[in-house]
Every structure is written in C-alpha cells, then in structure tokens.
N, C-alpha and C positions, 0 to 999 in steps of 0.2 A: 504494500500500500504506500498511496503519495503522501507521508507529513511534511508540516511546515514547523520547521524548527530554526528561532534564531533566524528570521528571514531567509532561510534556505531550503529547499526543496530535498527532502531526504527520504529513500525508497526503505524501505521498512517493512520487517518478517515479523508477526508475532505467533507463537505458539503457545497451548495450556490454556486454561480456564482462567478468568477473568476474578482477583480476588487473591489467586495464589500469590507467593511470594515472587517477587522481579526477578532475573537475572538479565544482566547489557552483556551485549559479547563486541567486542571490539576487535574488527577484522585488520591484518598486518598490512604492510605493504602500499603504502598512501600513495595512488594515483596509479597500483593497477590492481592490488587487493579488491576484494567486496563482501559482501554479506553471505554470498550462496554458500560455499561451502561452512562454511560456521552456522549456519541455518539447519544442516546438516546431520552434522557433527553435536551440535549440541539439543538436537531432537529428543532424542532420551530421554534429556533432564526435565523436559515437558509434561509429566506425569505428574512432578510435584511444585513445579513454576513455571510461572508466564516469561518465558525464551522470548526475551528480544534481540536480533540480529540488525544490524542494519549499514548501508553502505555512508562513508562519511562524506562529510564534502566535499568536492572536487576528488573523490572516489565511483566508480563503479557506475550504478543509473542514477546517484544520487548531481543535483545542480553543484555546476562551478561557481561558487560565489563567496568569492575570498572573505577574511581571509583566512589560512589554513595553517595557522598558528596553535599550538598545541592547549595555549588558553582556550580558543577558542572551540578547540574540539572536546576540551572539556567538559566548556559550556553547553556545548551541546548534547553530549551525554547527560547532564543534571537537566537541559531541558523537556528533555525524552526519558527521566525518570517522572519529573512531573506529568511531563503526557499521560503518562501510566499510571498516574496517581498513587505509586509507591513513595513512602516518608523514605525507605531503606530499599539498597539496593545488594543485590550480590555482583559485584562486577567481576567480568572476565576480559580478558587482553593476551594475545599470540602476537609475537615477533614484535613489530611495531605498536601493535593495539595492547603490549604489555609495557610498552614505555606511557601509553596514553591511560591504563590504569593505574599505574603508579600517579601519574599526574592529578588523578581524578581522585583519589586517593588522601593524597597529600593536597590538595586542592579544597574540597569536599567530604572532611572526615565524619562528619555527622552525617551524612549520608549513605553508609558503605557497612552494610554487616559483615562480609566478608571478601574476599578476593582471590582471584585465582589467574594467574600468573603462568605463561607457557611460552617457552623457547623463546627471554628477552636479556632485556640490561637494565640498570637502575644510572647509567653514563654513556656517554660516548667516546666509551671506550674499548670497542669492539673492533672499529674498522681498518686501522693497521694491523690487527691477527688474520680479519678476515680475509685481508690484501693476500698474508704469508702465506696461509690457507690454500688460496686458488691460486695462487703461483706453483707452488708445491704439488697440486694434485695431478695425478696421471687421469684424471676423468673428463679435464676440460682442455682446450688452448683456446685461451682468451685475448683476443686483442685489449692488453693492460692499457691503453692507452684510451681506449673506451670505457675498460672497467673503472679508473682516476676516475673519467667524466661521471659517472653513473652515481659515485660513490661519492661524488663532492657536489653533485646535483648541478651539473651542467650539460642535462641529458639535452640532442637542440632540436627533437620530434617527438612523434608516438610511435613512429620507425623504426629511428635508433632503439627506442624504448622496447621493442618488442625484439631487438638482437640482441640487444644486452640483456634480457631478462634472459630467453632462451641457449644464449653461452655459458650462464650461471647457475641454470637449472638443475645439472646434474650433481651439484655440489651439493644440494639440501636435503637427500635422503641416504641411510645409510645401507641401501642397496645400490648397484651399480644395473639392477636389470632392465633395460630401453622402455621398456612395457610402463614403467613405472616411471621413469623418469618423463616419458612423453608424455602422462597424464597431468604431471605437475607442471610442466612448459604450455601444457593448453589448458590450462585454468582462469588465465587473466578473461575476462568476459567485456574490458575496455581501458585503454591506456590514457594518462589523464601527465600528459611530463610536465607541466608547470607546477602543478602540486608533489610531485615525488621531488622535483627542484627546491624548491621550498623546504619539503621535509628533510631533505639531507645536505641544504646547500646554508639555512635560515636557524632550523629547529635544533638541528642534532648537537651542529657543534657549542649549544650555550645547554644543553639536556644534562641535567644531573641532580638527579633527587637524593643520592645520597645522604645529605645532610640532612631530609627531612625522614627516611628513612625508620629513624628511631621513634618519632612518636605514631608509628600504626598502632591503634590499639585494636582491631577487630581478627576476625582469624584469618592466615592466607597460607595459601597449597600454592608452591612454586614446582612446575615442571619444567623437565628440560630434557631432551635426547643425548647421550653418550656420544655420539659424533655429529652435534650441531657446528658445522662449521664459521657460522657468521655469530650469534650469540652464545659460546660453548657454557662447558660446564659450570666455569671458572666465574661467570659472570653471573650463573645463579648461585652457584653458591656466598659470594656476594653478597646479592639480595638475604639470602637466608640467615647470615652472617648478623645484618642492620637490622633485619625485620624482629621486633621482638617475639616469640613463639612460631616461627615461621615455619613449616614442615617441606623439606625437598625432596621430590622424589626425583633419582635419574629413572631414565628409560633406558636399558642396557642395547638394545635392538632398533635404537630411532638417530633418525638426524635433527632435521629441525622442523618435525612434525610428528612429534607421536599420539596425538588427535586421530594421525590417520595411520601411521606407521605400526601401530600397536594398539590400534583401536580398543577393544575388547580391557586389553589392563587399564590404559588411560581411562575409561569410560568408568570401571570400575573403581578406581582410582580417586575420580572425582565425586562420583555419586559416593564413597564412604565417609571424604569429608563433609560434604553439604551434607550429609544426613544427623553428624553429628553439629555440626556447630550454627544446622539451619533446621532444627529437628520439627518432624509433622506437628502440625498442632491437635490438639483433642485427641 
C-alpha cells in the first residue's frame, strides 16, 4: 500500500492482525534495497505481530524526495510507528537498515521495546576491511577503481549501479554455488544512485553510534554470519560489546544473510527471543 509519511510517498507491506504488537523491518542497501524480500523473510513473525516492511525513501517503489539523511529516515520510521498506532515498537535492521536501527534507537528510546540487529556496524568502520576482503577473494575480479566509486558514493548512473552491484555479489554468501549467487545479483527490483551517493558518500562517513551505544536499555539479538565479508564478525561483536545485555548469535554457515542462508535457525532464533522478552499476552 501507498503511505504518506513525512511528505513522502512510501510503498508499505503490513502483515498480522491489527492490535498485535508492531515490528518495523528496515530493508539494507539505500537506493537499490527494498521491502520484498524482508516482507518475506519476516512473514513468520506475523502470527504474533503486525510485520511492517517497507521501502524507504529514495529506495525501491517508494518517492524520491530528499532528503535521505539518516535523521530523516529515522523520522520516518517513528512516523510509521505512529501510522500504526503502536506507543512501542520492536525494530528490526539488516546491513544498512541495522545502522538505521541503531539510529532509531538511540534516536527514539522510549519508543523501542526491543531490537534486533543483522549482519551491521555500530561505525564506519567496515569499508577498508571490506576493500581487503574483495581484493583478496578468488570469487570476484572487480574493476577497484569502480569498487572506490561505489564505496565512497560516487556511483554516476543506475548502470554503473547495476555492474557494480552485480561484480560484488558473489562476495555476500558463504556459498560459492552460481545458482545462489544469481538469485542474490537479481534481487535489486530498482536502482535509485543518488540516494546510495548520499548514503555512502554524506551518511556513512560522520555514522557512529558508539558513544551512544551504552544507554540501550531494552532487549536486543545481534546476528551476524561467520563469513560476512563487508560487516564481519568483528563489528558485531562490537555492538554486543557496548550494548548492555546484548545476546550475539554467529551463524556458522552464512555470509551476510543468514535471514536466508540459514533460514530455518535464524527464524528460530528470533522467534525464541521475541517470545521471551515480547511474551503473548493473556
């Protein structure tokens, strides 16, 4: 469905009965990311909450209408909790969409019963590992000199956008099988490069919540794949490090999705915290 949030036009999934408790999912990848597969993916949890998925701005089918400042996506998540008429939310964030829960977070902490955190960073300080990473790997040969562009958000089309995405692709799961890798390089469902410019060329390098890190006080499940190569282990454990009571699980078997990589555990996974620390009522 069409909402209007914050003067901007935002394409929006909801799932579950109407009353239940909220969960926001916040999809990665700002400007070719979107809602579908996290619609998905967090279908499950719709038995016991109202699953909202949705594409942000200058992402996906949702309107370009700057700007796409990380306040500002914030903002828009608290205004699509009010949509919902939820006081409390459970938020959830993958890759990028876990830098923007920590934001929302520390942003909005009267807001946020619990949080749940997958394959991110709490800084920016990922992108020279991730550089070493895909230099190093025998899975890709990447034109570096596009990868620089991409990574410091000086991508100059939806062209470029869509080589450089598809040269990096094979790096994100910890399979090497084509079958699987092909399904992950055709996921983008619309390439938006002025917002990914923004997100990596604006956002990233002033992004660092560490310092506010220590006063979460709600519960939060950080997951992370064993061979994430762009947000590795190192940077959740991190998080789990600042968070007070924070629970990390790796995923021995995933790269940087084990949402999909290891369905079945992650699913399990999650639905054993929310059960505890979001328990049924009556």
């Amino acid at each position: 469905m069409r909402v209007t949030i914050n003067d901007a036009e935002l394409e929006v999934d909801v799932q579950g009965e109407p009353g239940a408790p909220v969960l926001i999912v916040h999809h990665g990848g700002p400007g070719m990311g979107d809602r579908s597969d996290y619609t998905t993916a967090f279908a499950p949890f719709a038995d016991r909450f109202r699953v909202i998925t949705f594409d942000a701005r200058g992402s996906g089918a949702s309107s370009e209408v700057e700007p796409y400042s990380h306040e500002q996506w914030a903002a828009d998540v608290d205004a699509l909790r009010e949509w919902a008429g939820a006081e409390k939310i459970v938020m959830a964030g993958h890759s990028y969409g876990g830098f923007m829960a920590q934001e929302y977070v520390t942003r909005y902490p009267d807001r946020v019963s619990a949080v749940i955190l997958i394959d991110t960073a709490a800084a920016d300080t990922f992108r020279a590992t991730a550089r070493k990473r895909a230099v190093e790997s025998d899975r890709v040969n990447i034109d570096m000199e596009m990868f620089d562009r991409m990574f410091a958000g000086q991508i100059k089309d939806n062209e470029e956008f869509d080589r450089g995405w598809r040269a990096i692709a094979p790096l994100y799961t910890a399979t090497d099988d084509p079958e699987v890798i092909d399904q992950i390089a055709n996921l983008v469902s619309a390439y938006h490069y002025k917002t990914h410019n923004y997100a990596f060329g604006v956002n990233l390098p002033a992004y660092d919540v560490r310092p506010l890190l220590g006063s979460v006080s709600c519960p939060v499940l950080i997951n992370v794949g064993r061979h994430d190569w762009i947000t590795p282990v190192e940077a959740s454990e991190e998080m789990a490090a600042l968070i007070p009571g924070a629970e990390l699980v790796i995923f021995e078997n995933s790269g940087h999705s084990p949402l999909h990589e290891e369905k079945e555990l992650w699913e399990s996974t999650v639905r054993t915290f929310l059960d505890r620390v979001v328990p049924v009522e009556g």
